[in-house]
N, C-alpha and C positions, 0 to 999 in steps of 0.2 A: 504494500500500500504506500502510495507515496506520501511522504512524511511522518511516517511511523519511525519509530525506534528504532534504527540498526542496533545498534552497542550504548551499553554506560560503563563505566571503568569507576567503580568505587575506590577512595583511598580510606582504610582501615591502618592505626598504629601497627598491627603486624600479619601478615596475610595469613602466615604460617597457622598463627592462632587464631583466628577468625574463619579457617578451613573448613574446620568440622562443620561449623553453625551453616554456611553458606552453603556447604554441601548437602545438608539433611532438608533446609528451606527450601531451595532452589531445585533441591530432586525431587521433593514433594511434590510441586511446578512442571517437573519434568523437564530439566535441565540435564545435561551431561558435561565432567566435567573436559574440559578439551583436550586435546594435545600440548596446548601448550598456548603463551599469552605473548605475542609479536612483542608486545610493548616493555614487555618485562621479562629479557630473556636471559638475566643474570637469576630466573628462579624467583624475584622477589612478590610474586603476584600470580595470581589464575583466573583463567578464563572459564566460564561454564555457558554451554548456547541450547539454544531449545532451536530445533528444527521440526515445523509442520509443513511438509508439502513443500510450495515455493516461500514461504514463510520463516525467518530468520531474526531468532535477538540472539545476543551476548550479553553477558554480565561478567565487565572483571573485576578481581578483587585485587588491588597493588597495593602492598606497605608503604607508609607513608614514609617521607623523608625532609631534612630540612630542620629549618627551627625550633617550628612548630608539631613537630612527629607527635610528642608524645601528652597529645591536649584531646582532648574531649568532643565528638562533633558540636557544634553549636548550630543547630536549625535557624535559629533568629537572628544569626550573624550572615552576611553575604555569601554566596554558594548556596547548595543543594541545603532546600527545608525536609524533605521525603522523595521514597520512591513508592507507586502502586503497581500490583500486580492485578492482573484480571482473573477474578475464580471464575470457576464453571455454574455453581449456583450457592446459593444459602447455604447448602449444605457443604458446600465444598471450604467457604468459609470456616463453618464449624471445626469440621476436620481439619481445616489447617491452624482452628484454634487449640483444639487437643492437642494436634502435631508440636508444636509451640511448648504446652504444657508441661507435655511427656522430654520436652527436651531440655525443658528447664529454664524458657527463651524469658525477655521481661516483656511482658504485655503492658502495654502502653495504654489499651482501653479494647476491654473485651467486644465480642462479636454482636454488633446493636444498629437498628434502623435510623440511617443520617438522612431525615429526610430534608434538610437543608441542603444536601448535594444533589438532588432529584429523586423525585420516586423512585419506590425500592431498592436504595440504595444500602448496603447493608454491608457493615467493612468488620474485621479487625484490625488495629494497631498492635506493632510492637518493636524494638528495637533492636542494632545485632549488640554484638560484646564494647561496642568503641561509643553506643548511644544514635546512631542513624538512626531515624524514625522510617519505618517501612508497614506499608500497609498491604492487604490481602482482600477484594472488595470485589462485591457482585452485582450487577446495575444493569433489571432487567431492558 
């Protein structure tokens, strides 16, 4: 679709640690993790892409570097506020709020009708290890 999402390249304080969570999230999604990430080929980062059909994302996760490596995301400072994913339905929501549960994830604001976003709009929040706010959201 044109304008859709090719890739986002997340920077997390250490990629290495932040693996697991991305991997259990994003496979839940059905995500796989890749070969390997162009951008980050000293190892410091990974790519994970979900392939439907002609249909293609990426999500990478690169260790941050620099000054500021080892700070906290901050949503309300300039840069990335969140990222959403598209569930399949309500329930798929749920399931990926259990998923979440069962993995020990911080939920930001459990699985609940925003209908200030539009009819049936019905999301959870939560966050990975470093504080990014990422949401999981069904909008029939």
């Amino acid at each position: 679709m044109r304008g859709g999402i090719h890739h986002i390249d997340l920077t997390v304080k250490d990629a290495h640690a932040s693996r697991a969570f991305y991997e259990s999230v994003l496979g839940f999604m059905g995500y796989r993790l890749s070969a390997g990430n162009p951008f980050a080929p000293d190892e410091t980062g990974f790519d994970f892409d979900l392939r439907d059909g002609d249909d293609f994302c990426s999500i990478g996760i690169l260790s941050a570097r620099g000054a500021h490596a080892d700070r906290m995301h901050d949503r309300y400072s300039p840069g990335l506020h969140h990222v959403a994913w598209t569930a399949a339905s309500r329930e798929d929501v749920d399931a990926m709020h259990a998923h979440l549960l069962s993995m020990g994830a911080t939920i930001l604001d459990a699985p609940a009708d925003y209908p200030r976003y539009g009819a049936g709009y019905y999301a959870v929040f939560f966050a990975d290890p470093d504080g990014l706010k990422l949401e999981y959201v069904f909008k029939p």
